[in-house]
Short mmCIF file of the C-alpha atoms (twelve columns), coordinates in Angstrom:
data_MODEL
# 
_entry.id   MODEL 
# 
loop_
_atom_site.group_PDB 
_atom_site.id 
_atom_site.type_symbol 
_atom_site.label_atom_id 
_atom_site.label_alt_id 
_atom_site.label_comp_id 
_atom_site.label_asym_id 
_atom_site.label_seq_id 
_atom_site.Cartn_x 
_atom_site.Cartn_y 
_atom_site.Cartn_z 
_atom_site.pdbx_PDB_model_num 
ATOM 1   C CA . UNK A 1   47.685  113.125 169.215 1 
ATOM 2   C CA . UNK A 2   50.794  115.221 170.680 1 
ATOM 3   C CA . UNK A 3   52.578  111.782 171.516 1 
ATOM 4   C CA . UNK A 4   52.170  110.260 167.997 1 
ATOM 5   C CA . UNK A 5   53.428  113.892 166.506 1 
ATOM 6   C CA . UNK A 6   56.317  113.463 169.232 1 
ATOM 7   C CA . UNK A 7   56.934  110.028 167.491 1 
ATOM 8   C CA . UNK A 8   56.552  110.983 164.359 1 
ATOM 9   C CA . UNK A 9   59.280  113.770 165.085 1 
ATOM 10  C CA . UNK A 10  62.004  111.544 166.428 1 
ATOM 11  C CA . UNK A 11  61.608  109.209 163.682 1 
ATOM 12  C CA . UNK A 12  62.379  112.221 161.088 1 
ATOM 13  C CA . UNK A 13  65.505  112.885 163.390 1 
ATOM 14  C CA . UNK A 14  67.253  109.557 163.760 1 
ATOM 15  C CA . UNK A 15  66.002  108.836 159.675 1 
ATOM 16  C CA . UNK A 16  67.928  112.495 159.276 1 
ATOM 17  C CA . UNK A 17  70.994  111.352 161.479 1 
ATOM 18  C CA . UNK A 18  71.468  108.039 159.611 1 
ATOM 19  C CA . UNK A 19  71.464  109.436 155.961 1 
ATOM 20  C CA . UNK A 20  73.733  112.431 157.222 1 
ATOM 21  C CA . UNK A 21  76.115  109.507 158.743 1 
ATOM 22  C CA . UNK A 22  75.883  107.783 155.422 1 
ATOM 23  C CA . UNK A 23  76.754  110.673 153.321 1 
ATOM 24  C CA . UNK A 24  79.665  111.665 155.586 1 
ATOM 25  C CA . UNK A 25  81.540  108.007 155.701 1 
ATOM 26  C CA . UNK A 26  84.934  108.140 154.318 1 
ATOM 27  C CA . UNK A 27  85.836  105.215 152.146 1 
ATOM 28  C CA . UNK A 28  84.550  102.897 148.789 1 
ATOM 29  C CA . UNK A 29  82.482  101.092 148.416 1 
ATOM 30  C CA . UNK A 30  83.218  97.638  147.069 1 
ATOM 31  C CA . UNK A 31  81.908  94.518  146.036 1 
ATOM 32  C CA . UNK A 32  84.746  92.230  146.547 1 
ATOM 33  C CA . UNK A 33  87.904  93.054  148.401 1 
ATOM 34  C CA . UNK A 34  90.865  93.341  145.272 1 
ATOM 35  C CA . UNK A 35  92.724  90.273  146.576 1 
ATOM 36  C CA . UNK A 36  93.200  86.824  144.810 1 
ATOM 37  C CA . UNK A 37  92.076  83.705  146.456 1 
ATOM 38  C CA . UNK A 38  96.367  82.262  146.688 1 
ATOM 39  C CA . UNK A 39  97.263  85.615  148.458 1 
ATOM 40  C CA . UNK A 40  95.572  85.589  151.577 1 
ATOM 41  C CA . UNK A 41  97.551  84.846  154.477 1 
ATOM 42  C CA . UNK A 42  95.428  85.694  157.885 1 
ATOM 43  C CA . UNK A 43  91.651  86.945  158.116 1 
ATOM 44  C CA . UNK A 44  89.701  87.852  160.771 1 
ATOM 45  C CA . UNK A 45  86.562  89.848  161.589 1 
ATOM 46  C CA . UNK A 46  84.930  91.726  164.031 1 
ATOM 47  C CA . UNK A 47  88.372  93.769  164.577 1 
ATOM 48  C CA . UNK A 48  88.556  97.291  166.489 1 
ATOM 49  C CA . UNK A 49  90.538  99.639  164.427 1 
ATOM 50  C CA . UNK A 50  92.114  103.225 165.394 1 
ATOM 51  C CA . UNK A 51  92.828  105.672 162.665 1 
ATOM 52  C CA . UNK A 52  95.017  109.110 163.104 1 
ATOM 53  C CA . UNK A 53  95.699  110.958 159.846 1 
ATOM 54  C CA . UNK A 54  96.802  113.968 161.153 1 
ATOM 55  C CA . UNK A 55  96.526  114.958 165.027 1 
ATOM 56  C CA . UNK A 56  94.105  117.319 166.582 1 
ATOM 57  C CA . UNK A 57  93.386  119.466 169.431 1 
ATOM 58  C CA . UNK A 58  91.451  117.701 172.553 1 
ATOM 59  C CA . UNK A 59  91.085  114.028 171.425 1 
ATOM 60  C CA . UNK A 60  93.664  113.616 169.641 1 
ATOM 61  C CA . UNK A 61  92.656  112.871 166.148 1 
ATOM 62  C CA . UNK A 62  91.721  109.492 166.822 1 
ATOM 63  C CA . UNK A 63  88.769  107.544 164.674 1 
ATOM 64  C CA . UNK A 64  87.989  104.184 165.788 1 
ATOM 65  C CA . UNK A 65  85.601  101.756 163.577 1 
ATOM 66  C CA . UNK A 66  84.160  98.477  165.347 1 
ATOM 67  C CA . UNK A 67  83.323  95.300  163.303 1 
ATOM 68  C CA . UNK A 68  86.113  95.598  160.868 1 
ATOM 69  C CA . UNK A 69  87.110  93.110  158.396 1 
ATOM 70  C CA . UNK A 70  90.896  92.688  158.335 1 
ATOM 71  C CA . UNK A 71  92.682  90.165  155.521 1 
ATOM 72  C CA . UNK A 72  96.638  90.405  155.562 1 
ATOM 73  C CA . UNK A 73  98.115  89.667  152.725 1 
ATOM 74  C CA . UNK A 74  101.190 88.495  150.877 1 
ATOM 75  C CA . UNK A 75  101.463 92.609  149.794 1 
ATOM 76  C CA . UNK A 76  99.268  94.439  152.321 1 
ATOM 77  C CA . UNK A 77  96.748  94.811  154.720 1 
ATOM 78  C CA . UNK A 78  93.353  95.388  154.495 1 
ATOM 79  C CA . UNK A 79  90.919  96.800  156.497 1 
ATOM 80  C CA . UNK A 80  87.113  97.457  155.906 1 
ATOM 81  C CA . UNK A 81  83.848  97.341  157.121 1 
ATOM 82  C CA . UNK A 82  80.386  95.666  156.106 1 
ATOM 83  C CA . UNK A 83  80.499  92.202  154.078 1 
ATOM 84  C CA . UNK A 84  80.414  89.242  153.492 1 
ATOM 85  C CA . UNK A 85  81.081  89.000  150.208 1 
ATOM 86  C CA . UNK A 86  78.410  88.243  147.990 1 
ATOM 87  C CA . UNK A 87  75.508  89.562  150.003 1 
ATOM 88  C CA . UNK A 88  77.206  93.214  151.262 1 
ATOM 89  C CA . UNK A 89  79.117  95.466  149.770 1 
ATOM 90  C CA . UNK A 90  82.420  95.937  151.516 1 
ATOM 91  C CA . UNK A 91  83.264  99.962  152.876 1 
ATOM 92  C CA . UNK A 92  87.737  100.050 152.210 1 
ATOM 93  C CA . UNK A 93  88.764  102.019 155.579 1 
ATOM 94  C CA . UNK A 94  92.628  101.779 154.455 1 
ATOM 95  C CA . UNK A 95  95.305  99.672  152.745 1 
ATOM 96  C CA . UNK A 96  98.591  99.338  154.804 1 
ATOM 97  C CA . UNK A 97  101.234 97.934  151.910 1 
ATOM 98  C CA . UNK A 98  104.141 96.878  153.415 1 
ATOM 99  C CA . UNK A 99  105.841 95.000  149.682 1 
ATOM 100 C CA . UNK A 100 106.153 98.621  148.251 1 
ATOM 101 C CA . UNK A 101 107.906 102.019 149.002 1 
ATOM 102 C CA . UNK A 102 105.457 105.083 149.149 1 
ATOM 103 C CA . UNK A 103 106.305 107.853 146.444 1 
ATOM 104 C CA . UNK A 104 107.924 110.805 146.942 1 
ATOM 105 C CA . UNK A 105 105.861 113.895 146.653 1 
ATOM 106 C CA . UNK A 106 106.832 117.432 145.845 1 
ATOM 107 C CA . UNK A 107 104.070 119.318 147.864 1 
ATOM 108 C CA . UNK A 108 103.879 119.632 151.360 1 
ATOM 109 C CA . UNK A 109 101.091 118.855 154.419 1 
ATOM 110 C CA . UNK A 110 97.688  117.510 153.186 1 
ATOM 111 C CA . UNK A 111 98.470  118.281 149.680 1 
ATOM 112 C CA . UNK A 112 101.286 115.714 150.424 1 
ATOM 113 C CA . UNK A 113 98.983  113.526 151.939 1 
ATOM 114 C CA . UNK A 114 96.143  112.800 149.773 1 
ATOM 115 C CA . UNK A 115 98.490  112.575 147.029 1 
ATOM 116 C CA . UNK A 116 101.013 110.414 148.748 1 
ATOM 117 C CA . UNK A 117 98.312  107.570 150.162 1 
ATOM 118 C CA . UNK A 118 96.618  107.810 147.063 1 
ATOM 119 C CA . UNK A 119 93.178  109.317 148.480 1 
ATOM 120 C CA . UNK A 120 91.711  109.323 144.823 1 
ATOM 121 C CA . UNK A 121 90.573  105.860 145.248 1 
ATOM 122 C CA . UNK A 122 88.513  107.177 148.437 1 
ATOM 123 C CA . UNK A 123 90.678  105.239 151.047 1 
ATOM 124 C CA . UNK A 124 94.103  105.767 152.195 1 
ATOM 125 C CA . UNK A 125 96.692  103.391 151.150 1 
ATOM 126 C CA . UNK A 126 99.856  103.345 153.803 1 
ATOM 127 C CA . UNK A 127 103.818 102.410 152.726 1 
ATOM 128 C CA . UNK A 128 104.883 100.822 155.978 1 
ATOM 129 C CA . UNK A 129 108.534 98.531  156.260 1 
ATOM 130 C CA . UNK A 130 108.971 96.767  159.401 1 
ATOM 131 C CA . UNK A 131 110.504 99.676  161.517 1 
ATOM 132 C CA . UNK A 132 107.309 101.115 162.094 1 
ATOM 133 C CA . UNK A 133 105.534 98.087  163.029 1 
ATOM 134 C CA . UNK A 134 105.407 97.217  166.491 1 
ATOM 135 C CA . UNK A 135 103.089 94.779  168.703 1 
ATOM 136 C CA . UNK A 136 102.073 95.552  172.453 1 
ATOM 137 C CA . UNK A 137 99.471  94.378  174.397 1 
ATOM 138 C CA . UNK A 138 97.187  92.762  171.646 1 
ATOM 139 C CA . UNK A 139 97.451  95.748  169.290 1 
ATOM 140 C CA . UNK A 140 99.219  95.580  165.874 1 
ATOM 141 C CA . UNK A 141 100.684 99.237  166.085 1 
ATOM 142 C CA . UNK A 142 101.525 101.144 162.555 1 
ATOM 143 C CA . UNK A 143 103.504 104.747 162.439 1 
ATOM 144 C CA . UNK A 144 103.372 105.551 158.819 1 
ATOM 145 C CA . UNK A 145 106.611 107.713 158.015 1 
ATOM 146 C CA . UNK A 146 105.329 111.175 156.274 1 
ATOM 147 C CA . UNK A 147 108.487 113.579 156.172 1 
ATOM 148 C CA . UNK A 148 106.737 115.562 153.468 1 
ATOM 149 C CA . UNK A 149 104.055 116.570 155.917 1 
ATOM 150 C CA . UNK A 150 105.952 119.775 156.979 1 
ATOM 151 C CA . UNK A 151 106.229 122.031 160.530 1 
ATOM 152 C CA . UNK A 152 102.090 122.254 161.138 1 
ATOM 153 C CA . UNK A 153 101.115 118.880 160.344 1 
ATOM 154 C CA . UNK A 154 101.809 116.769 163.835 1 
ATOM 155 C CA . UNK A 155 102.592 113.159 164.334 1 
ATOM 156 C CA . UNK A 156 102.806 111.376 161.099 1 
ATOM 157 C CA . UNK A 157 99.657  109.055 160.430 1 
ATOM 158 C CA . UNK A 158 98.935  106.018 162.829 1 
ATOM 159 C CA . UNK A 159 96.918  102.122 162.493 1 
ATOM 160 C CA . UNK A 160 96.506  100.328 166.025 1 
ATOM 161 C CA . UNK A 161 94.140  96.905  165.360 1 
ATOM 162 C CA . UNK A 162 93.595  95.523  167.837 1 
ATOM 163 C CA . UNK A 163 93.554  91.735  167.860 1 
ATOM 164 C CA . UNK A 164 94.520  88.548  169.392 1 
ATOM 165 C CA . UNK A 165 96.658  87.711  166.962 1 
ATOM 166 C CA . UNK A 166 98.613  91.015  166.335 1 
ATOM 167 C CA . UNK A 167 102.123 89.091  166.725 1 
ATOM 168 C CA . UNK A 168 100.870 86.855  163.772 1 
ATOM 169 C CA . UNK A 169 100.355 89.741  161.600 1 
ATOM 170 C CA . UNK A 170 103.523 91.168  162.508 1 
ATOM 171 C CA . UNK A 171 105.443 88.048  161.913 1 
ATOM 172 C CA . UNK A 172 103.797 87.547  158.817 1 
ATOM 173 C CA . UNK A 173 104.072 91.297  157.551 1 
ATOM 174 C CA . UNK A 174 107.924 90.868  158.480 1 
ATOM 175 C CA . UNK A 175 108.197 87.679  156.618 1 
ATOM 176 C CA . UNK A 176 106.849 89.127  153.279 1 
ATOM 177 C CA . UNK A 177 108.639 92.749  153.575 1 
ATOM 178 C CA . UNK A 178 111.006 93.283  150.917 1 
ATOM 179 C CA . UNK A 179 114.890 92.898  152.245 1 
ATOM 180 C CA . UNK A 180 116.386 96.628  151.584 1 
# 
């Protein structure tokens, strides 16, 4: 009897851990990713993503998601997690849009931020141009320029996905930036 109450107890933990994981995940839920079928231009899955929105103390700020589904764009890039479409709904992690400038905000720090990268729509949505795009080493590397984050804030925001191909979605994020 003790080991079956033992079992029974563990069970109630990890059932408690996943529905307190669940509730905590940033992001929306969607059914299909808001692209058209004429603007894709590279997709892969099964992508390592790291995420810094603001940096911390100790490990830096760092958030990395495994088994991410990345589709580039004509416009953007997008990144999210679960699929395929039609049998899973899709979780957005971010939208990096590289065709338009980000707005200019009048607040400062995260104020600035979730207004900004437009946080209302539960995922952040990141104005890049191809100055803060760099590839090294397999990993598509994104600095997101936030001068309205002010003196406490840190290192503006960061992307890194890592894939094979991260040259071909630089070359192909270059190709389709606007000329300024």
């Amino acid at each position: 009897m003790p080991g079956a109450l033992y079992a029974v107890i563990v069970v109630l933990f990890v059932v408690a851990g996943v529905l307190f994981v669940r509730a905590t995940q940033k992001g929306a839920f969607v059914e299909r990713l808001p692209i058209g079928d004429d603007e894709v231009v590279l997709e892969e899955e099964g992508l390592k993503v790291a995420h810094r929105f603001r940096r911390r103390a100790v490990r830096g700020g760092w958030t990395t998601t495994y088994r991410v589904h990345s589709v580039l764009t004509n416009r953007r890039l997008l990144l999210a997690t679960g699929g395929p479409e039609g049998k899973h709904r899709f979780t957005m992690l971010m939208v990096v849009d590289f065709a338009s400038p980000a707005p200019d905000v009048p607040e400062h720090g995260f104020a600035a931020y979730k207004r900004k990268f437009r946080l209302a729509n539960g995922y952040p949505t990141y104005a890049c141009s191809a100055a803060d795009v760099t590839v090294a080493d397999d990993t598509l590397h994104i600095v997101v320029p936030f001068p309205e984050a002010g003196p406490g804030w840190g290192d503006p925001p960061e992307v890194k996905v890592y894939s094979a191909q991260a040259s071909r979605y630089r070359d192909a994020m270059a190709a389709h930036m606007p000329i300024a």
